[in-house]
C-alpha positions as semicolon CSV with decimal commas, in nm:
position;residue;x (nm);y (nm);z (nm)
1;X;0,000;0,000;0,000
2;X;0,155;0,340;-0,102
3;X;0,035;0,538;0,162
4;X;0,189;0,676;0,450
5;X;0,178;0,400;0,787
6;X;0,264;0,677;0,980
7;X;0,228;1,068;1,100
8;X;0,382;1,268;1,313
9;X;0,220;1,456;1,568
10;X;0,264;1,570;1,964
11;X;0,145;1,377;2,323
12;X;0,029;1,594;2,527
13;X;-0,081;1,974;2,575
14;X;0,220;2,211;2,548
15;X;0,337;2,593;2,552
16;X;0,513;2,846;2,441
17;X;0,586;3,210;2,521
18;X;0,765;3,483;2,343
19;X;0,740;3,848;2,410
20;X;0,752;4,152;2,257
21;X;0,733;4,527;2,317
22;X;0,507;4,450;2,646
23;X;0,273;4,240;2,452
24;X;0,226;3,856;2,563
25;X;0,202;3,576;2,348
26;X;0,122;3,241;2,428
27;X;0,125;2,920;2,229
28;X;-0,069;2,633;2,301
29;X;-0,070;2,285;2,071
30;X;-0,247;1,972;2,137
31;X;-0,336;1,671;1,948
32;X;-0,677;1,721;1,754
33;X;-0,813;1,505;1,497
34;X;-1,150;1,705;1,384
35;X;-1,308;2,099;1,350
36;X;-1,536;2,000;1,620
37;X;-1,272;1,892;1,871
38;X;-1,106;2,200;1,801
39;X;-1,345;2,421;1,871
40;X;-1,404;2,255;2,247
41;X;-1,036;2,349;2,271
42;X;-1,031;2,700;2,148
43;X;-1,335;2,756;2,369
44;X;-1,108;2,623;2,670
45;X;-0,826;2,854;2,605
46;X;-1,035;3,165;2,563
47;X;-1,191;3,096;2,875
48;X;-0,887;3,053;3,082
49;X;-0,725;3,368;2,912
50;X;-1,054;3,617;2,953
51;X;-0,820;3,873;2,915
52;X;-0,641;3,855;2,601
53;X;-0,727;4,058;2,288
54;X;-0,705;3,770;2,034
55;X;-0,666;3,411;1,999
56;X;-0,527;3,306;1,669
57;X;-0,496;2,951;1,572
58;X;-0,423;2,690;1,270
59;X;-0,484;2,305;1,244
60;X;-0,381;2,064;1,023
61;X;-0,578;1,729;1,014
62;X;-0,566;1,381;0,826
63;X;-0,356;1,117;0,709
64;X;-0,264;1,324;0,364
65;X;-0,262;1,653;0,581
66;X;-0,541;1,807;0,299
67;X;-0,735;1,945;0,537
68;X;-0,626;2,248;0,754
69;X;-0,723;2,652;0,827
70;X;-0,606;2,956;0,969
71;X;-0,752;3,212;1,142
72;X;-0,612;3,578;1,238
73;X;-0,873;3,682;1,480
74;X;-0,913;4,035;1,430
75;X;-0,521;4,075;1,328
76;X;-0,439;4,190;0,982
77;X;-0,490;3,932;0,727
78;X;-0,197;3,665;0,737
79;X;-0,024;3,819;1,024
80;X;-0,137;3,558;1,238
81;X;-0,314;3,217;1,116
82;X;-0,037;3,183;0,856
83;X;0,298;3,185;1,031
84;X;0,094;2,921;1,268
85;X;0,025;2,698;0,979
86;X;0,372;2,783;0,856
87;X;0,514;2,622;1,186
88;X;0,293;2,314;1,159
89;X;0,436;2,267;0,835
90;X;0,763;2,311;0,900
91;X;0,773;2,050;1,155
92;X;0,534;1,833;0,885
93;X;0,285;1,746;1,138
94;X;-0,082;1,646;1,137
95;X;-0,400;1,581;1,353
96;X;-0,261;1,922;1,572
97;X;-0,422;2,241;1,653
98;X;-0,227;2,522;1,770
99;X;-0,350;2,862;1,945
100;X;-0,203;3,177;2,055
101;X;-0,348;3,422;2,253
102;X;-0,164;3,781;2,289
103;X;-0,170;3,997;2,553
104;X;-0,179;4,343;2,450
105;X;0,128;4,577;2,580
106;X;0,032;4,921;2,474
107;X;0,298;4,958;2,152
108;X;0,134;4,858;1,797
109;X;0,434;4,592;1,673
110;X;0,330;4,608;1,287
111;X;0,247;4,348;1,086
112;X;0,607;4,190;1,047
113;X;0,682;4,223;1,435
114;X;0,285;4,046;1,456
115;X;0,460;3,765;1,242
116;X;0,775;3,715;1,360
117;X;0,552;3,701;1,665
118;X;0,294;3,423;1,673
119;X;0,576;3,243;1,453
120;X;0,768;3,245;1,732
121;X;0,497;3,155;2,021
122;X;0,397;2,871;1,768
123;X;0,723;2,717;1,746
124;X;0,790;2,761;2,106
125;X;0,488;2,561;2,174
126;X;0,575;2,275;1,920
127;X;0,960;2,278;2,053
128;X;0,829;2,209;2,412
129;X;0,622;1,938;2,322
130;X;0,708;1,538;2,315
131;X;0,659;1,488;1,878
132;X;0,572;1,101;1,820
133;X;0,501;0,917;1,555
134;X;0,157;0,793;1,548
135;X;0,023;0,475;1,344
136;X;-0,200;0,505;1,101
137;X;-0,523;0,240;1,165
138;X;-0,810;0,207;0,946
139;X;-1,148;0,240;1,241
140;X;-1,431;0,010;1,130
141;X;-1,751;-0,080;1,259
142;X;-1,866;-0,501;1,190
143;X;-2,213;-0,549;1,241
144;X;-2,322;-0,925;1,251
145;X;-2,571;-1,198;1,335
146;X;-2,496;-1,370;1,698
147;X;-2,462;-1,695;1,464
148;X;-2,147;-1,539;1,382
149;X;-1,980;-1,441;1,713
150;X;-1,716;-1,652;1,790
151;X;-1,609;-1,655;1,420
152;X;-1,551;-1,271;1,437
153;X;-1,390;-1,335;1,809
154;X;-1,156;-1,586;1,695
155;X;-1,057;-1,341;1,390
156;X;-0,952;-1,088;1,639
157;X;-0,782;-1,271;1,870
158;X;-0,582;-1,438;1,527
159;X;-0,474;-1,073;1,440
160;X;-0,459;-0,945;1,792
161;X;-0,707;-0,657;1,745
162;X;-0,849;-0,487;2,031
163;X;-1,251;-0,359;2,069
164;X;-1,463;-0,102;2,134
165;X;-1,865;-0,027;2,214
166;X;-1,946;-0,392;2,133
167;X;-2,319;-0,515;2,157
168;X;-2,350;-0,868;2,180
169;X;-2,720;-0,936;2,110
170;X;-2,895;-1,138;1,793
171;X;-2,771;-0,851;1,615
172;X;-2,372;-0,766;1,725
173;X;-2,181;-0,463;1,665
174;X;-1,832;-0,347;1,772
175;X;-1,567;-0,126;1,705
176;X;-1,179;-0,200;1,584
177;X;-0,939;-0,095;1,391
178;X;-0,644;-0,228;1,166
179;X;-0,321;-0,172;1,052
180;X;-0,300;-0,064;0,669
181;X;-0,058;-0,300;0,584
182;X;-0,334;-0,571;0,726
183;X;-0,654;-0,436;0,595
184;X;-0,732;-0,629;0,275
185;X;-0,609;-0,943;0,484
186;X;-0,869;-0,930;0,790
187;X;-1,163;-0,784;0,507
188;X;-1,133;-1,057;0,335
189;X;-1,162;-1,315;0,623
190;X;-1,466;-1,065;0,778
191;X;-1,612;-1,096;0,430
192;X;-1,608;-1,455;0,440
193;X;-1,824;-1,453;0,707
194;X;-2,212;-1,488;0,577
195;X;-2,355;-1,251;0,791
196;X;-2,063;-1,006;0,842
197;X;-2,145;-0,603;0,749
198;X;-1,846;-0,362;0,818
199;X;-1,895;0,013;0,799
200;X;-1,574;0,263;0,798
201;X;-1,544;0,504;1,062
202;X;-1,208;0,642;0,905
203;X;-0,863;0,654;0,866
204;X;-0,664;0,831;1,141
């Protein structure tokens, strides 16, 4: 399979700080996989910094990276949103978000100090935190008949593949996920199965 096993992306929560002219910036970047996940963070950091004039972010999601935004908050166009991206980029991660708030200090910096700026808190931020490599699964849903059950059981205890939000009931459902290089293996054995359905969740 041609595509990519593997991404790289960060742990945990982490910051950065740079400052400027008595204005306060401060980086955040976290692991995010979707829009909607990254608006519950955003929402978190503007609550714990009430104070701050703007919160600028980027994210970069997906296995092929193809879907990302910036956003300048209220500062010039591209002073902001775009040296974040630029900074997830540069490190070529994915499945990240990245925010930074500023402080205002009282003295305008221009639009080149504003991007030499949140450049700067944005790399700070990715610099402090642990980067990993993260593999790549295919998530599926296999929906079967009971008749079935310890066919699909034995299958993934033969490949060693863990489960999630499983209903065991004359209809079954649960929730796995593969590596790529073993998808069109364990498909094909599911598919054997007569009364085997599988629906994919994604690839992440």
């Amino acid at each position: 399979m041609s595509q990519e096993s593997k991404y790289r992306t960060v742990k945990n929560l982490s910051e950065g700080l740079y400052k400027e002219k008595g204005s306060k910036f401060i980086g955040y970047i976290q692991a995010c996989y979707n829009e909607e996940q990254a608006k519950e963070l955003l929402d978190n950091w503007r609550k714990s910094n009430r104070q701050a004039g703007h919160l600028c972010y980027a994210y970069r999601f997906g296995v092929d990276k193809t879907i990302y935004r910036s956003n300048d908050d209220g500062e010039p166009s591209n002073s902001a949103g775009a040296p974040i991206l630029g900074q997830i980029n540069s490190y070529d991660l994915s499945n990240v978000l990245i925010g930074v708030v500023r402080y205002y200090g009282g003295t305008k910096l221009g639009v080149g100090g504003l991007i030499n700026a949140y450049r700067t808190a944005a790399k700070e931020a990715i610099e402090n935190a642990l980067i990993i490599e993260k593999e790549i699964y295919k998530w599926v849903v296999i929906r079967f008949e009971y008749i079935d059950m310890p066919n699909v059981m034995n299958l993934l205890k033969k490949h060693n593949l863990e489960m999630s939000n499983s209903t065991f009931e004359l209809k079954c459902e649960l929730t796995t996920y593969f590596k790529l290089d073993l998808v069109e293996v364990i498909e094909d054995e599911l598919k054997g199965l007569s009364t085997v359905n599988i629906d994919v969740k994604g690839i992440y």
